[in-house]
N, C-alpha and C positions, 0 to 999 in steps of 0.2 A: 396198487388199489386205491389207495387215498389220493393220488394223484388225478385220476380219475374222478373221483368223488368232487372232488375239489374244482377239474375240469366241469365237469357236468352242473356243477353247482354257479361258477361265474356263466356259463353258456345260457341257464334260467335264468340269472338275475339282468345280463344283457338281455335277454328277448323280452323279457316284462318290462325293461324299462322303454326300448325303443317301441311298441306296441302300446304301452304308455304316452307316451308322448305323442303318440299319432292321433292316441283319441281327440276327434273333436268336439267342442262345447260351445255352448251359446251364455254370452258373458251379461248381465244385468248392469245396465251403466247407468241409468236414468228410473226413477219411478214419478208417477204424475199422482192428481185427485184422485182415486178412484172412490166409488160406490157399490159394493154388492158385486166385486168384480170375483169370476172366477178364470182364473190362466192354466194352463199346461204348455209349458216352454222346454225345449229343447233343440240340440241342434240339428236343425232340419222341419222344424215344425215349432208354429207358435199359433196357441189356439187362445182366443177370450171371449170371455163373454160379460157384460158389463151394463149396468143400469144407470152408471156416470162415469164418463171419463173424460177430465178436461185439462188439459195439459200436456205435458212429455212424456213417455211412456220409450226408452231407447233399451233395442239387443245388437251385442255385436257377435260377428264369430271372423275370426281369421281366414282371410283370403290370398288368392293364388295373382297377383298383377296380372293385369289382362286376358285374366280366365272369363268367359260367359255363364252366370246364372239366373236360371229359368228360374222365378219366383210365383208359383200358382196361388191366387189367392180368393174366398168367398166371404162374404159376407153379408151382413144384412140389417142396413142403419136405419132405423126408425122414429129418432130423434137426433138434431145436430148434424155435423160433420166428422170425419172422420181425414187425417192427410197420412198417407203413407211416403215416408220418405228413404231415398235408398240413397246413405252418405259413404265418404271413403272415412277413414282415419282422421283428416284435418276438420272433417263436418261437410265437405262440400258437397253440396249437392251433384248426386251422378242423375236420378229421375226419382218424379213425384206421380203420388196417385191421388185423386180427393174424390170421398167416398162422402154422398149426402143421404140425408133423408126421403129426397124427392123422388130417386128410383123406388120406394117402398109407399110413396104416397102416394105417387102415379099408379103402379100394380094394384095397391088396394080398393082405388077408385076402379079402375077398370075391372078387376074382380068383381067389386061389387054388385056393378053393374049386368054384370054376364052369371053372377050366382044367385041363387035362391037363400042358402043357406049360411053360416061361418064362412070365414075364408082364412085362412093359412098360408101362409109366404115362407118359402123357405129360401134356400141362400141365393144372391145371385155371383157369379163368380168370373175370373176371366187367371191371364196369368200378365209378365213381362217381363223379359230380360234386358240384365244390366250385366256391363263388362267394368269389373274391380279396374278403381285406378290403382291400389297400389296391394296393402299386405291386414287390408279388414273392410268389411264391409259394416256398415253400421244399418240398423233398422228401427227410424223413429216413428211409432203408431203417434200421430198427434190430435187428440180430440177436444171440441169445442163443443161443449155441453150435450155430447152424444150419448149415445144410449140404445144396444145391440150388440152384435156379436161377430168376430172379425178369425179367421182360418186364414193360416199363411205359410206355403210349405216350399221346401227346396231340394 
């Protein structure tokens, strides 16, 4: 009977630890300026929203060498710029995205134009896949005196 017990007992601590281990997370490597910023980060989703951000802003999470991820992301800059950058482990660049102000300053003029009343802009969005060079993918949000709100999911 204690035998048993005993079995039963390392047979839980193996499967919590390997199930452990699996979990995956999103690592905080870098923080930038920020202002009035609010985040929800985790792995699989990183959301902000920010009245200043100007600087480096880096997540990383552990990746599979030459697996593809789809990176769907929305946002909506209304001051400054925004660079989305997608590095391996060394910093290199694998692909970039640069997110301006001018999409929301175009829309608002055209809005304007075609509305009587307030106008409201909500996110505009796209996605893009990157193939890991090797065993992490890093995710640097880099803002120059931006100011808006940035959705980034995988």
């Amino acid at each position: 009977m204690k035998k048993r017990i005993v079995l039963l007992y390392c047979i839980a601590i193996i499967f919590v630890v390997l199930t452990g281990c699996n979990k995956k997370t999103l690592q905080i490597e870098s923080l930038t300026n920020h202002k009035e910023t609010i985040e929800e980060s985790e792995y699989g989703k990183i959301s902000m929203e920010f009245s200043l951000l100007d600087g480096e802003d880096i997540r990383s999470f552990t990746a599979k060498k030459g697996e593809k991820y789809t990176f769907d992301y929305e946002y909506l800059i209304m001051e400054g710029t925004v660079t989305l950058q997608f590095r391996d482990s060394k910093d290199n660049i694998i692909s970039q995205i640069i997110l301006s102000d001018e999409e929301y300053k175009t829309e608002m003029k055209r809005s304007e134009k075609e509305s009587d009343g307030e106008v409201n802009l909500h996110l505009f969005g796209s996605n893009i896949s990157i193939i890991s060079n090797d065993d992490k993918i890093k995710i640097a949000i880099i803002g120059k005196d931006a100011k808006g709100k940035l959705e980034l999911s995988w």
